[in-house]
C-alpha positions in Angstrom: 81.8 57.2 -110.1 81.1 57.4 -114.0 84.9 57.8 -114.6 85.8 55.2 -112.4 83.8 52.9 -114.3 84.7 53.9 -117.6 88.4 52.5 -116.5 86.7 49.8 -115.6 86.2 46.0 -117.5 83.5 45.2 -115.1 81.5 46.7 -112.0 79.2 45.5 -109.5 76.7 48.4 -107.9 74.8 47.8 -104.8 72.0 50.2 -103.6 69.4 49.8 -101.2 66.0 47.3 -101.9 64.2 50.3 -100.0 63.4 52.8 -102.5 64.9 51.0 -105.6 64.1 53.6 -108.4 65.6 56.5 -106.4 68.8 54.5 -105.6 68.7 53.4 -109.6 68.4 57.3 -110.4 71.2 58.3 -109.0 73.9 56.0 -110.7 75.7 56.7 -113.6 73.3 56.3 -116.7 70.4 55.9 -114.7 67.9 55.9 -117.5 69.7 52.5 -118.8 69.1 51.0 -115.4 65.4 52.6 -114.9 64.7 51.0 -118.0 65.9 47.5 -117.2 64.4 47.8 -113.8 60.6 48.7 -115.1 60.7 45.7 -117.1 62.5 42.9 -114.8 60.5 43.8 -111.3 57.7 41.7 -113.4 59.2 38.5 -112.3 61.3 39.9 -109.6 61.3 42.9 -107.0 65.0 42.8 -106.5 65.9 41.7 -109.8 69.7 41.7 -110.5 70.3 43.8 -113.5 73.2 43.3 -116.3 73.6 45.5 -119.1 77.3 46.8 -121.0 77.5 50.5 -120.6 77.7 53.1 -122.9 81.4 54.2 -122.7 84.6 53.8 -124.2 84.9 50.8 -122.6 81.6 49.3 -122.8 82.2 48.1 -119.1 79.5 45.2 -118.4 78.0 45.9 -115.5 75.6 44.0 -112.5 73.5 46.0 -110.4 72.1 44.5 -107.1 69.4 45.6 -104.6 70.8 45.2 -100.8 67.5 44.4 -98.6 67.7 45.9 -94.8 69.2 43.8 -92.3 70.2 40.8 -94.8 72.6 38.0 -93.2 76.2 37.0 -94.0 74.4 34.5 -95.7 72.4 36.5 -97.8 74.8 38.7 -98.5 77.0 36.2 -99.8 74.4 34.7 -102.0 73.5 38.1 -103.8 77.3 38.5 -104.4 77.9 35.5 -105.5 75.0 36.2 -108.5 76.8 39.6 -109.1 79.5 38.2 -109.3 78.6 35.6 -111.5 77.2 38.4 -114.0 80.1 40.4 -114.4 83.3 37.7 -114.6 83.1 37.1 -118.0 85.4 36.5 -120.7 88.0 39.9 -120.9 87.1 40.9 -117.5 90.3 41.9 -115.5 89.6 45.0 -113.6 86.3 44.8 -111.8 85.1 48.3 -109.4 82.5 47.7 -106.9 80.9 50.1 -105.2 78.3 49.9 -102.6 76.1 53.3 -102.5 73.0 54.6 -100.1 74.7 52.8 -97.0 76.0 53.7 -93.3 80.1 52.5 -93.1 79.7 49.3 -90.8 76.8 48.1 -93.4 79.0 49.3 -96.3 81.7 47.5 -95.6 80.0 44.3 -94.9 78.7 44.5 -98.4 82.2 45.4 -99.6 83.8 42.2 -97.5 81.1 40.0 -99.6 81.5 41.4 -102.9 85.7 40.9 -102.8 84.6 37.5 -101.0 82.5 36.3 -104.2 84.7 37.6 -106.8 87.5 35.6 -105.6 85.8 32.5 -105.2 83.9 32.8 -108.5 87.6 33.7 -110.5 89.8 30.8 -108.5 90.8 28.2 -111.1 89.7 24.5 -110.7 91.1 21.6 -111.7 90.5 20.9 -115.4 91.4 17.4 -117.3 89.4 17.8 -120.6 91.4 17.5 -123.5 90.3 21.5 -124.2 90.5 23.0 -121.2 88.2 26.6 -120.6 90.2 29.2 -120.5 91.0 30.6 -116.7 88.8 33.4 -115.7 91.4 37.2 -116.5 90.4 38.6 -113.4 93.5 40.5 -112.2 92.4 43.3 -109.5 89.5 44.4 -107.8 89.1 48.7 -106.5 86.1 48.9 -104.1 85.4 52.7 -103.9 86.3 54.4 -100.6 88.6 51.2 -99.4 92.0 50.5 -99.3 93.9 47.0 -100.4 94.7 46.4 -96.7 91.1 46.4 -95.8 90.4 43.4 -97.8 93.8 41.2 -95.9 91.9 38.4 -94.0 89.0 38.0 -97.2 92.1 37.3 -99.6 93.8 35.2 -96.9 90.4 32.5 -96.1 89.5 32.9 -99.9 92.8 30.8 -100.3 91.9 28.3 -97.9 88.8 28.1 -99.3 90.4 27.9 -102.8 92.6 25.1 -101.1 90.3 23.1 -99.6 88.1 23.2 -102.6 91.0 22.1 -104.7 92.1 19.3 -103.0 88.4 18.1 -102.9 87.9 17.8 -106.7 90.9 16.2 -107.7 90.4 12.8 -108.7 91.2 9.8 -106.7 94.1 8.5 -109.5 95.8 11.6 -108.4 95.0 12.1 -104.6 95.2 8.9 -102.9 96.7 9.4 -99.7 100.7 9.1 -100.4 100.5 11.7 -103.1 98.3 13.5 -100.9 100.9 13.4 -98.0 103.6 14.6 -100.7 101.9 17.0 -101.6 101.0 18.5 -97.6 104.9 18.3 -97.6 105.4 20.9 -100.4 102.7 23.0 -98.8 104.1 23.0 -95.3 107.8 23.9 -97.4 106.3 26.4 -98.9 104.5 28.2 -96.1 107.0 27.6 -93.4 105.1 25.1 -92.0 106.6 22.2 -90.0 105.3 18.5 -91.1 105.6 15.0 -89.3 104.2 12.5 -90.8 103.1 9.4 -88.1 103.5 6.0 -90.7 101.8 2.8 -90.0 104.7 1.6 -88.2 104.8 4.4 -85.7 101.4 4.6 -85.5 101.2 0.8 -84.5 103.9 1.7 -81.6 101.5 4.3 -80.4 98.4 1.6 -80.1 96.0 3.2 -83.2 94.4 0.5 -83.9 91.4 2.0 -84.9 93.1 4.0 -87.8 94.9 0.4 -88.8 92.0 -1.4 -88.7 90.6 1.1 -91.2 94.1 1.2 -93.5 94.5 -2.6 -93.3 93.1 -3.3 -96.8 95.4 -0.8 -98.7 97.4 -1.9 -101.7 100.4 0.0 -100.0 101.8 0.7 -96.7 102.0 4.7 -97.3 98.5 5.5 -95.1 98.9 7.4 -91.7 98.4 11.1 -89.7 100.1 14.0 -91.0 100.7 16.7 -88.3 101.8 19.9 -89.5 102.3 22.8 -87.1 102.3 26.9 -87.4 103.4 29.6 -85.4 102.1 32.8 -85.2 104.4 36.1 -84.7 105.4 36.9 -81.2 106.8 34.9 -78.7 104.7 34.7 -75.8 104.0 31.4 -74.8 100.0 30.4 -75.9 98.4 26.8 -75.8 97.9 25.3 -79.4 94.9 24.9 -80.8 94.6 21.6 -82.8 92.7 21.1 -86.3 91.7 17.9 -86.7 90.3 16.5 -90.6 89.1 12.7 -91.4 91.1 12.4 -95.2 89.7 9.3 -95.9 91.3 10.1 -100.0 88.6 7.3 -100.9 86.0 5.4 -99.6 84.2 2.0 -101.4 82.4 1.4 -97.8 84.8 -1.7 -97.3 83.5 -5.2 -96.9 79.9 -3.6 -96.4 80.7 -2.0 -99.8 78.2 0.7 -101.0 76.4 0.9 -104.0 77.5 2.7 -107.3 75.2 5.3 -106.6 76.8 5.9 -102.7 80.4 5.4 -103.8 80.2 8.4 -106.9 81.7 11.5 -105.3 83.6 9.3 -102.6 87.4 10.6 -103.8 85.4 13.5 -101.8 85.2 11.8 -98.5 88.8 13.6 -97.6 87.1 17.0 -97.5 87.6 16.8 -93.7 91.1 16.9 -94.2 91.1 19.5 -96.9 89.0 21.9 -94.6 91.1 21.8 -91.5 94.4 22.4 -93.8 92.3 25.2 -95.7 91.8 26.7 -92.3 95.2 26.3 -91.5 96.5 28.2 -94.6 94.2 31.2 -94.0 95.4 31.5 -90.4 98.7 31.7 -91.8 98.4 33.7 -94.0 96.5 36.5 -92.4 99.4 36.4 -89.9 97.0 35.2 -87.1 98.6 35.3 -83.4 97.7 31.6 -82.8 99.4 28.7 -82.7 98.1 25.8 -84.7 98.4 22.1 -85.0 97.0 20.5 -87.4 96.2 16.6 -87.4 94.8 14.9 -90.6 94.1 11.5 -91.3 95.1 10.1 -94.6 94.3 6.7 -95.9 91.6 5.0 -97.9 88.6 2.3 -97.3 89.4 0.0 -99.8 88.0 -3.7 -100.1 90.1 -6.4 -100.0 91.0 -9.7 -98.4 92.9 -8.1 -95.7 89.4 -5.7 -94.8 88.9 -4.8 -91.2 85.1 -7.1 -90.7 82.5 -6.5 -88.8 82.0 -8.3 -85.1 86.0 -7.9 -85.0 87.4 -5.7 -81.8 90.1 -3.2 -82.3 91.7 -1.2 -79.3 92.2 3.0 -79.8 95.4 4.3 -79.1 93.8 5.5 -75.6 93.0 2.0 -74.4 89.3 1.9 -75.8 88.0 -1.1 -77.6 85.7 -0.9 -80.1 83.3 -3.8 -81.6 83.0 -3.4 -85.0 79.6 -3.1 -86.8 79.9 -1.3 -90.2 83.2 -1.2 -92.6 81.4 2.0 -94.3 81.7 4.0 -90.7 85.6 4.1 -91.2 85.3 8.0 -90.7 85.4 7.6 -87.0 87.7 4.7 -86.7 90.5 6.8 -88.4 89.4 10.1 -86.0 89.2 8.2 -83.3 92.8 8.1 -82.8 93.9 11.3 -84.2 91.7 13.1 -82.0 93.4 11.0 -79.4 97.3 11.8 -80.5 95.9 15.7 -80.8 94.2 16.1 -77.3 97.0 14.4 -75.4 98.8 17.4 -75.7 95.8 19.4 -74.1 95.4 22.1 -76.7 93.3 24.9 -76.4 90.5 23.7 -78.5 90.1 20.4 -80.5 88.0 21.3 -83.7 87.6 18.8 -85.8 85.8 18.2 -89.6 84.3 15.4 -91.3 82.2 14.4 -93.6 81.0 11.9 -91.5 77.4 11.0 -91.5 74.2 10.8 -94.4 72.1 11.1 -91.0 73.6 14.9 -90.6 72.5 15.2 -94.4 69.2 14.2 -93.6 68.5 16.5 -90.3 69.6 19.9 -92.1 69.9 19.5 -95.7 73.0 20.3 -97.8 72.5 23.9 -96.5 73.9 23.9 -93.1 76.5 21.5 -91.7 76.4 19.9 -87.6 78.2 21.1 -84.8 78.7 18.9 -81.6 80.8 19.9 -78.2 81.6 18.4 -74.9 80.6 22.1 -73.0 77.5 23.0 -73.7 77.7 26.6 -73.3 79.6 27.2 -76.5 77.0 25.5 -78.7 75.5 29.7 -79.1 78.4 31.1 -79.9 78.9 28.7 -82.0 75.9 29.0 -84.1 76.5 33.0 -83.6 79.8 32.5 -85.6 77.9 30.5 -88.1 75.5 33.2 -88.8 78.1 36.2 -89.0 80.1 34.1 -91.1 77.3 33.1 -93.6 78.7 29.5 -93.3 75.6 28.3 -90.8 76.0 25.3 -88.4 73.4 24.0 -85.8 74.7 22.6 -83.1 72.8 19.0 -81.6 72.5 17.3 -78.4 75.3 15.5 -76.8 73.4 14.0 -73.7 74.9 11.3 -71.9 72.0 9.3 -72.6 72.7 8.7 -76.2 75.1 6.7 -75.2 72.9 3.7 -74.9 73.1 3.4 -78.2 76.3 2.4 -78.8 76.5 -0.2 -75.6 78.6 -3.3 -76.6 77.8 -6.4 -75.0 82.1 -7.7 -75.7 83.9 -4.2 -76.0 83.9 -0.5 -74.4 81.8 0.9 -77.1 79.9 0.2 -80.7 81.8 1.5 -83.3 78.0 2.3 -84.7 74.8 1.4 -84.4 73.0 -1.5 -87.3 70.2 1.3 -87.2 70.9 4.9 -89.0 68.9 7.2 -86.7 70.6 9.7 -85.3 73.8 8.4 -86.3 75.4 12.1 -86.7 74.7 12.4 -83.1 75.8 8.9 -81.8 79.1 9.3 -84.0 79.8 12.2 -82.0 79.0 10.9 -78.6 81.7 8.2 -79.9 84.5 10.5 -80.7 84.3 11.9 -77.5 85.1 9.1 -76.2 88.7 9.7 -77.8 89.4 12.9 -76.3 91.1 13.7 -72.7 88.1 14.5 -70.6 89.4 18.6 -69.6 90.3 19.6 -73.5 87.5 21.6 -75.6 86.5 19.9 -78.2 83.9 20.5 -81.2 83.2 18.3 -84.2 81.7 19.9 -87.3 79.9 16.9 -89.7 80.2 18.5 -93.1 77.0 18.0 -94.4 76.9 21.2 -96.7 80.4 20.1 -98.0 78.7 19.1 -100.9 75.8 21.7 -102.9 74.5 21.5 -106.3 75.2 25.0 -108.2 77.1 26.0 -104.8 76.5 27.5 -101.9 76.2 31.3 -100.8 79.4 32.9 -102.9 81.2 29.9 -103.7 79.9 28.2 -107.5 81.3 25.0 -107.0 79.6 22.0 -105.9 82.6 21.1 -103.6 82.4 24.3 -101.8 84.9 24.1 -99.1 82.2 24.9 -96.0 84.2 25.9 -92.7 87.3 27.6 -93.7 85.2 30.7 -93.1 83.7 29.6 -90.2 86.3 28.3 -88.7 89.0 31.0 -89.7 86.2 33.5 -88.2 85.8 30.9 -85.2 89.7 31.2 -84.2 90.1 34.9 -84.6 87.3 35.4 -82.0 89.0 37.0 -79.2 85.9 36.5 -77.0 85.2 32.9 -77.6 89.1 31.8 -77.1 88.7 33.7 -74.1 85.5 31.4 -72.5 87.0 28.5 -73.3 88.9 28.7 -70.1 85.6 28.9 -68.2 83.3 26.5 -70.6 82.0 23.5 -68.6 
């Protein structure tokens, strides 16, 4: 290991929490680390430990303490501060090894170190005058692994980088035509195909929901981009549809919000950018899937021409909708993309949003909501959540709840005036917009948005569910009882 390390610009080393000083002993110059150890475990038992070695190459290097039986989550989060420590300025070769472990255990540490690193040295977008300099990290060796190993890690770290991307640009930049230009260039670029529904087509097709919301726009360029992958071999297979709310900016409309609420709106598309995100991963890791992915791209301006509450709008599937809130546009636009995507009875209809403050307020910024028509995926999807490290909770979708959104003139309230439970009544809503025998789960974003990050990602916009999703769709066993869910 020492000579491997003395090639090295930076290293992370991960030994066991168990029997710390032992683990410490054994690495290359463990005196340094003994040292460092003795007089950090004051204000921490599993302290993470950062010192420049005494080689040629004075390779700076971040040692980590690996409790038994952590989560993806927790595994994640420790990476992500190792990770942190080493990617400094210079650093372009970084080793990690992860010593004392069995194989399966070892390689789940290995699969969260890579994971980190990539998300930590992905470059932002940057519009100071003096921009920082881009992070030099140019390879990673993990001892006893092979670049093949690490395929599907590089391929969601990209959607991941993607979807984070998108989300930060500012609103001058993304609004939903350059947006759509830009999906364009992607789907070129990747092989993808693209259609692109415009207002016009879209009235043809009966969305009135997604006008109502699009009505105020300075321009005519809002609409539902569809783009569409293929996986390798030629066996026929049902799609599976991705659906994202891209809502490029929001001011809440007539019931405008306040400055406070409106901030990090040129966010509100991070539906969008999740589902595509996901989409690029599965492509790139050559996934045998076929995709379709359905994103709705417009904005919720204010404006004489502002969709109003009290006025009834009719869905592209026939349902009208009484109006109650211009800030609930989220589910106006989704309504009718979720209809256009489950028309063609895909396999699974998963949608993203960031729909609701009430999801916010149930689980924190931590975890994000997950809502289904069949009950018996809501464990496997929380499962997925937890071996993913991107955690969801799944809620109630009881007919019941319904009640709530009763409209004395129309088929359904777009919302209720009261906010409780509004992440669960917006979902029993959206339901409403998908054929009754499709699959269907809606993830509410709420941990789209972290101070300092979340797990291994640094960013504030962190791009939660590409991983969880990406992991979601490779599941062989949950595709499988989809067949069978009720």
């Amino acid at each position: 290991m020492a000579s491997a390390l003395a090639k090295a610009d930076g290293a992370i080393l991960l030994v066991p929490a168990t029997r710390p000083e032992e683990a410490l002993a054994r690495l290359p110059h463990g005196e340094l680390w003994l040292r460092l150890y003795r007089a950090a475990r004051k204000d921490s038992p599993t302290p993470v430990l950062c010192a420049r070695l005494p080689n040629a190459r004075h390779t700076l290097a971040a040692v980590g303490f690996a409790k038994p039986g952590a989560s993806a989550f927790e595994r994640l989060v420790l990476a992500g501060k190792l990770a942190g420590k080493v990617l400094e300025r210079g650093v372009a070769r970084v080793e990690c090894h992860a010593t004392g472990f069995e194989a399966t255990e070892a390689a789940a540490w290995n699969e969260a170190l890579v994971t980190a690193l990539l998300a930590a040295a992905a470059p932002m977008p940057q519009r100071k005058s003096k921009a920082a300099p881009p992070c030099d990290l140019r390879a990673i060796d993990v001892r006893g692994a092979k670049t093949r190993d690490f395929a599907t890690c590089r391929a969601i770290a990209s959607g991941n980088h993607l979807a984070r991307w998108l989300a930060t640009l500012p609103p001058n930049e993304l609004e939903c035509v350059a947006y759509r230009k830009a999906l364009r260039q992607l789907a070129e670029r990747e092989g993808w195909s693209f259609r692109f529904f415009d207002e016009r087509a879209l009235k043809r097709l009966g969305a009135g929901a997604f006008l109502a919301v699009s009505r105020a726009n300075a321009h005519r360029g809002a609409g539902i981009v569809r783009l569409r992958y293929r996986g390798p071999g030629r066996a026929p297979r049902p799609a599976i549809a991705l659906v994202g709310k891209g809502i490029c900016f929001d001011t809440g409309g007539i019931n405008l919000k306040s400055a406070k609420g409106m901030y990090m709106m040129h966010g509100d598309m991070q539906g969008s950018a999740v589902a595509v995100g996901t989409l690029l991963a599965c492509s790139r890791s050559g996934a045998r899937l076929d995709l379709d992915c359905w994103l709705a791209l417009t904005e919720n301006e204010i404006g004489p021409n502002a969709y109003r509450p009290q006025e009834v709008v009719r869905a592209a599937n026939g349902v009208t909708i009484q109006v109650v809130h211009s800030d609930a546009e989220g589910r106006m636009a989704l309504a009718d993309t979720l209809t256009l995507a489950s028309r063609e009875r895909p396999r699974l209809v998963l949608d993203f949003a960031t729909l609701t403050g009430a999801c916010v307020n149930a689980l924190t910024d931590r975890y994000s909501g997950a809502f289904t028509n069949r009950a018996d995926l809501n464990e496997p999807l929380q499962a997925v959540g937890r071996s993913s490290g991107e955690r969801v909770w799944c809620f109630p979708m009881d007919e019941d709840f319904d009640h709530e959104i009763e409209s004395p003139i129309a088929d359904v309230l777009q919302c209720p005036l009261e906010s409780k439970g509004d992440h669960i009544l917006a979902a029993r809503f959206l339901q409403r917009f998908v054929e009754k025998d499709v699959p269907w789960v809606h993830v509410d974003l709420s941990s789209s948005e972290h101070k300092g990050g979340l797990a291994h990602v640094p960013t504030d916009l962190t791009g939660f569910g590409v991983r969880f999703a990406t992991q979601l769709l490779g599941d062989r066993t949950f595709l499988e009882r989809l067949a069978d869910s009720k």
